[in-house]
C-alpha positions in Angstrom: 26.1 -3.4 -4.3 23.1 -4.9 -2.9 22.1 -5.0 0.7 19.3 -5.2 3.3 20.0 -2.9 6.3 17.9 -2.2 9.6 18.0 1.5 10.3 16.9 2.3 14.0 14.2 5.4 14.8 16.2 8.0 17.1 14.5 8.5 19.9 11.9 6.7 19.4 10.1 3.4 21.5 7.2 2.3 19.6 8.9 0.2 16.8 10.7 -2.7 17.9 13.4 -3.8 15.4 13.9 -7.1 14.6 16.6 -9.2 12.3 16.1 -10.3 8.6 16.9 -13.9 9.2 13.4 -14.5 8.8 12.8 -12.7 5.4 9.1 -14.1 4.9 6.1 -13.9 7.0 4.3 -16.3 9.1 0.6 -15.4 8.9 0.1 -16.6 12.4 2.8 -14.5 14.1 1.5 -12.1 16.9 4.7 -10.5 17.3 4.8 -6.4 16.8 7.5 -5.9 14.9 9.1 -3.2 12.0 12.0 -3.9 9.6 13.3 -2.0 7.1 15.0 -3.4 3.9 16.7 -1.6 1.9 17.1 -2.6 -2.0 19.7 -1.4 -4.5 16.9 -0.5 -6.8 13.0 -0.5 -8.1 13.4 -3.8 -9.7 15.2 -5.4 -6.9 12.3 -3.8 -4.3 10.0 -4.8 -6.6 10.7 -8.6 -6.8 11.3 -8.7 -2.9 7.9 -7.2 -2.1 6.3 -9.8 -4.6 8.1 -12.4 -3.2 6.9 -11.2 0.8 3.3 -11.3 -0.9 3.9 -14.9 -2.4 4.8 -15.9 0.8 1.3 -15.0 2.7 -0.1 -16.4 -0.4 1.4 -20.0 -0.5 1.5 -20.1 3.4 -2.3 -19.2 4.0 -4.1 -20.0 0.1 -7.0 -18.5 1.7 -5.5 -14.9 2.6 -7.1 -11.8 2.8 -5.2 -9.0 0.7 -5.6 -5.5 1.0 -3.9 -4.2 -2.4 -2.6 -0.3 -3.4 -3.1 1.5 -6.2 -0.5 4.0 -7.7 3.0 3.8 -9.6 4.7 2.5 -7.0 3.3 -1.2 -6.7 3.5 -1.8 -10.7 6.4 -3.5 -10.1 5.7 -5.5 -7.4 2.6 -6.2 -9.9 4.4 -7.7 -12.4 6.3 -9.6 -10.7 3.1 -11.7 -8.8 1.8 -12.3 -12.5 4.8 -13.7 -13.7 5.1 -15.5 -10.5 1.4 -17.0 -11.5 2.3 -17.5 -14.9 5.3 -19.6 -14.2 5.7 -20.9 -10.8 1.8 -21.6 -10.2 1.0 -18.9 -7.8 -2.2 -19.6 -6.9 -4.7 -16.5 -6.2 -7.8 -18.5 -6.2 -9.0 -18.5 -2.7 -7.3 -15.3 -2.2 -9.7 -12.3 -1.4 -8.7 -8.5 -1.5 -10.2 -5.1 -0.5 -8.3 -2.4 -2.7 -7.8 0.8 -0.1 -9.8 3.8 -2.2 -11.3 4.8 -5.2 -12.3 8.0 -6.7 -15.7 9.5 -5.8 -17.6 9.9 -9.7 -15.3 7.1 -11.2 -16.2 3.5 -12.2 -14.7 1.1 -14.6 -15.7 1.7 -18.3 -14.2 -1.0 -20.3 -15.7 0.9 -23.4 -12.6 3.7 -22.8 -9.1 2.5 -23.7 -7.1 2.1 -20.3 -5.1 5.1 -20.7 -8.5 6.8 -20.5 -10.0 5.5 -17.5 -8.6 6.7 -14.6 -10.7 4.8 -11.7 -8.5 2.3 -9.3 -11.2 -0.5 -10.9 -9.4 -0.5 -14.2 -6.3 0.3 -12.9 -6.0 -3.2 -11.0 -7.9 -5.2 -13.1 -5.4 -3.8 -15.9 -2.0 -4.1 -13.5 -3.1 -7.7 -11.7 -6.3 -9.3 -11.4 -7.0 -10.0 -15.3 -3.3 -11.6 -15.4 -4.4 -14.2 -12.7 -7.1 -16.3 -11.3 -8.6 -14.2 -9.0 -12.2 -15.1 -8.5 -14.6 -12.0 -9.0 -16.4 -12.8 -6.0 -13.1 -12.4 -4.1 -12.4 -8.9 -5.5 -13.8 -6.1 -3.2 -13.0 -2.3 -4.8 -14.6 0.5 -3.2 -17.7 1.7 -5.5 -16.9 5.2 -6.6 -20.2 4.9 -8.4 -22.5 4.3 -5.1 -25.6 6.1 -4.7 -25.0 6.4 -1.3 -21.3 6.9 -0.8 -21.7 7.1 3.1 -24.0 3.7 3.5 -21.7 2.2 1.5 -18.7 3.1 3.5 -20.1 1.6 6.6 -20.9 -2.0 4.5 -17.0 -2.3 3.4 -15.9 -2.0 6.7 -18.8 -4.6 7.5 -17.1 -6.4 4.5 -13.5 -6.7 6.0 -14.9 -7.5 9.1 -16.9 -10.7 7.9 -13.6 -11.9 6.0 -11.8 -12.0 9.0 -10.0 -9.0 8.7 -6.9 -8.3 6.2 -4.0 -10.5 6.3 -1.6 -8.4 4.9 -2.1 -4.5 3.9 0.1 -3.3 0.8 0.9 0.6 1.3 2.4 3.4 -0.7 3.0 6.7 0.9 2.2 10.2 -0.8 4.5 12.9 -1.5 2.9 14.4 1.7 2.9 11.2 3.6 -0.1 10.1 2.8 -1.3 6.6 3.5 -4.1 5.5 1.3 -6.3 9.0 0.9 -6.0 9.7 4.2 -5.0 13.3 3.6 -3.0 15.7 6.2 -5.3 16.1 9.8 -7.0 12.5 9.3 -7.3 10.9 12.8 -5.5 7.8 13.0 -9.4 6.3 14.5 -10.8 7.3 11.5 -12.6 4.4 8.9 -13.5 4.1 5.6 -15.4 7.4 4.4 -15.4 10.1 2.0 -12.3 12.4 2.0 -12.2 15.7 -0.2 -8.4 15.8 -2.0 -5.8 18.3 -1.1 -3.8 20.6 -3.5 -1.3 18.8 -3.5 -2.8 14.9 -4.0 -4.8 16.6 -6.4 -1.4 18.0 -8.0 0.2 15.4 -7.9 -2.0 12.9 -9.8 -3.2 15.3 -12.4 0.4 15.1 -13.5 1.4 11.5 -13.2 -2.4 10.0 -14.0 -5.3 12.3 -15.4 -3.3 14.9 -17.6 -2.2 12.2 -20.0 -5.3 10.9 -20.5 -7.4 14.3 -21.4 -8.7 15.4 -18.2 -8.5 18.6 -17.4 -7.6 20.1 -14.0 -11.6 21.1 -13.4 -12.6 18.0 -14.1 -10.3 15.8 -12.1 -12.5 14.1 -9.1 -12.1 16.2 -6.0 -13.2 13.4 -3.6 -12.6 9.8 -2.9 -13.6 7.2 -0.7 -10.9 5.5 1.5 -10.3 2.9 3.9 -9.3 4.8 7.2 -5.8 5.2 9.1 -8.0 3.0 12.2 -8.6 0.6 9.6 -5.9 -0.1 7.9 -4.3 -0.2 11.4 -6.2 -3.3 12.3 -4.7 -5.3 9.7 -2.3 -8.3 10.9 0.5 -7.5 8.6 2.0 -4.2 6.6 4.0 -3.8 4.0 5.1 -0.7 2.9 7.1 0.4 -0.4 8.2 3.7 -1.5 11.0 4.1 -4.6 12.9 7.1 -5.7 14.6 10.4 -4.6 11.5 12.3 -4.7 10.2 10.2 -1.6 13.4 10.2 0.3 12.2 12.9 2.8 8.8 12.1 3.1 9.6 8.7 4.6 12.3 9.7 6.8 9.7 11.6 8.6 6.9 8.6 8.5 9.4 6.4 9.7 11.4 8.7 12.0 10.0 12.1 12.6 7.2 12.9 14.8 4.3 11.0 15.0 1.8 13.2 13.5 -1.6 13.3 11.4 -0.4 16.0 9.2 2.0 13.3 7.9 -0.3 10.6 8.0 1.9 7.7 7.2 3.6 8.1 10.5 0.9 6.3 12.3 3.6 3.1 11.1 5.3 4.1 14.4 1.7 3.3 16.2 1.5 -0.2 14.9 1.2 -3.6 16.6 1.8 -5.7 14.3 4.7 -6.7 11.9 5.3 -4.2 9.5 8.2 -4.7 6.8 9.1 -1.2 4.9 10.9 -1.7 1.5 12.8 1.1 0.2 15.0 1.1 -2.7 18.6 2.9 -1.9 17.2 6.8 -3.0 14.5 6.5 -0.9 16.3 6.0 2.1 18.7 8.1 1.5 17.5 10.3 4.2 17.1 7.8 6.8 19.6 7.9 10.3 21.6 4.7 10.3 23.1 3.8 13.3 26.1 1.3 12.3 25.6 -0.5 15.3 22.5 -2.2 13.4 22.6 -5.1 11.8 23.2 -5.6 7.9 22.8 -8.3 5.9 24.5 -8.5 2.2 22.3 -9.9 -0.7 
């Protein structure tokens, strides 16, 4: 069975829940606002969250995307090429600011992909060489700057000039994470340096950098990142998480405390409209009240 449902925070006032009558964004809408839909599977969350995108896109050509990196948003991915490739998506007026990078990595298109573990390759490999992106539209943070700090303060100068981002795509870690905005981040903090924890640094090791021959001591111990204040500011959220594994972790973004040490939380902060696509395992821990409204596929 398929199904969209709108679970309710307990206890909670900063979220205001609204219906799904309205699936697809209006770039100009002011109203703060979460939902939560729920998707039988990856697949299904996948397409949804590409068509969400596709909306800003054909709505507001000129957009300003801020894209994810990570398993997670493959999908989603996918989906927007194919999308290019046979409905005439348009990305060329599109621009996007990708939300970190590793500190030490840059793109090295003499390495096979499965080699080359910086966010660069990863999205020009998962999206923008499958579409018509300009290059002059892409903004990546530079892992390879020679002054990591200087250049921090010139992406947020970046965003600014574009107008600010549109929409923000968003993972969440296995400890909440938004971005690598790692446990005890303020939620004022901006794009900067952040050293890795154990377990970020644990946890990709064995999904990204084992595979491709790095060992553990080698594995980049710092990134840059946008900031929890920045990616705040943006007019629109989306946020997708898939499996069992993440089941916990966003019941307590999306309904525990509001707290740094789960950074992802800060959700419950925002003014804007957020949308939160789940697939069925990973929200499987969330409190449904039935008194909510549902809405069958």
């Amino acid at each position: 069975m398929c199904y969209d449902t709108l679970y309710e925070a307990v206890g909670l006032t900063a979220i205001k829940y609204g219906p799904l009558h309205n699936a697809f964004p209006d770039p100009d809408n002011q109203e703060d606002i979460m939902e939560i839909v729920v998707k039988h599977d990856y697949e299904e969350m996948s397409r949804f969250a590409a068509e969400y995108i596709a909306s800003f896109i054909r709505k507001k050509p000129d957009c300003v995307i801020g894209f994810a990196t990570g398993g997670t948003p493959i999908g989603t991915y996918k989906e927007l090429i194919r999308m290019h490739r046979e409905e005439g998506l348009d990305f060329s007026n599109v621009i996007t600011f990708n939300l970190d990078e590793y500190l030490g990595l840059g793109i090295d298109w003499s390495k096979p992909y499965s080699r080359d573990q910086s966010y660069h390759r990863f999205m020009y490999e998962e999206l923008f060489c499958h579409i018509n992106i300009k290059q002059e539209n892409v903004h990546i943070p530079d892992g390879l700057a020679k002054d990591p700090e200087e250049f921090c303060k010139s992406y947020e100068a970046a965003i600014k000039e574009a107008g600010g981002i549109d929409l923000q795509i968003l993972g969440i870690g296995g400890d909440g994470h938004w971005a690598f905005n790692e446990p005890g981040s303020s939620f004022d903090s901006r794009t900067r340096v952040e050293k890795l924890n154990k377990q970020t640094l644990d946890d990709n090791y064995e999904a990204f950098f084992r595979d491709a021959g790095f060992s553990r001591e080698d594995m980049p111990r710092y990134a840059i990142t946008m900031g929890i204040g920045t990616i705040l500011e943006a007019k629109n959220i989306i946020m997708l998480a898939s499996g069992r594994k993440k089941a916990d972790i966003v019941a307590r973004a999306l309904q525990g405390p509001v707290t740094n040490e789960v950074t992802a939380s800060a959700i419950q902060l925002y003014r804007g409209n957020a949308v939160v696509v789940l697939d069925e395992e990973a929200a499987s821990r969330l409190v449904m009240l039935t008194g909510n409204a549902a809405r069958c596929c």
